[in-house]
C-alpha positions in Angstrom: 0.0 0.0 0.0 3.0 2.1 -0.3 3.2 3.2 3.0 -0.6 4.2 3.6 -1.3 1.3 5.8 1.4 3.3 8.2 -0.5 6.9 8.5 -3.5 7.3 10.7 -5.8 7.5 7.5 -4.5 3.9 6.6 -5.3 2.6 10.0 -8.7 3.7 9.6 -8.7 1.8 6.6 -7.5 -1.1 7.5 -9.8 -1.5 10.5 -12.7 -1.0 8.7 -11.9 -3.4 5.9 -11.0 -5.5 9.2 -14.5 -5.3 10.4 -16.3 -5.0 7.4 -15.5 -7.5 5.2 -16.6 -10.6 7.8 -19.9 -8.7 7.5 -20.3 -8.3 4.5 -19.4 -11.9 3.8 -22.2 -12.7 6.4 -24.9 -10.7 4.1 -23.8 -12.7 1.2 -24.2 -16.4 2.9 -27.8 -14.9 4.0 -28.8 -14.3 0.4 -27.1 -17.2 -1.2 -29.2 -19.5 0.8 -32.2 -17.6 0.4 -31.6 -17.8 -3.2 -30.9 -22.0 -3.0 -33.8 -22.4 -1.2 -36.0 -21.0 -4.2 -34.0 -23.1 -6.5 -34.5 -25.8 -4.0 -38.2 -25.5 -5.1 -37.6 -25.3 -8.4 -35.6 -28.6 -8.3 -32.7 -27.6 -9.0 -30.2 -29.1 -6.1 -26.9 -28.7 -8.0 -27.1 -25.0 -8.5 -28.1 -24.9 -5.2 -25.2 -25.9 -3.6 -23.0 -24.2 -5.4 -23.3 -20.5 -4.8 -23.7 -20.8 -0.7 -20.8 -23.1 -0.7 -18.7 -19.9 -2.5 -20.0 -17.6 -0.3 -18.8 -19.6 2.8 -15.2 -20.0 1.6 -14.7 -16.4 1.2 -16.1 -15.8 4.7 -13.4 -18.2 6.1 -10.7 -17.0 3.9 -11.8 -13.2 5.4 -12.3 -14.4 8.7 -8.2 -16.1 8.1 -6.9 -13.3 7.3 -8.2 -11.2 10.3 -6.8 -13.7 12.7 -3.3 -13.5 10.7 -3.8 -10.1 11.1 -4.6 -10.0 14.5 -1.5 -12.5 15.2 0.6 -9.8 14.0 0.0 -7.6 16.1 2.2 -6.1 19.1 1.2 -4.7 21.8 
């Protein structure tokens, strides 16, 4: 980030994206199973699996990357 990440602006940045991004991941898992379910119905169980099981690796891979963040920290 060229430096960024060290100003106070940066920080601010980062611990947003730090808090966010989890979140937002959440949201996504919410409507990607509300969207299998209706495919569910439609019979369409393939399709249906597929988009929730997406959603749920980026939440870990998030939710990874806060923890290696948060092990890099010093107090």
């Amino acid at each position: 980030m060229f430096g960024f990440n060290q100003t106070d602006a940066g920080f601010g940045c980062l611990l947003a994206l730090f808090v966010l991004v989890p979140l937002i991941n959440l949201a996504w898992i919410a409507a990607e199973i509300k969207h299998s379910v209706m495919l569910c119905k439609h019979g369409q169980r393939t399709l249906a699996v597929f988009g929730p099981t997406v959603a749920v690796l980026f939440f870990l891979e998030a939710v990874a990357i806060d923890l290696y963040l948060l092990s890099q920290m010093r107090m």
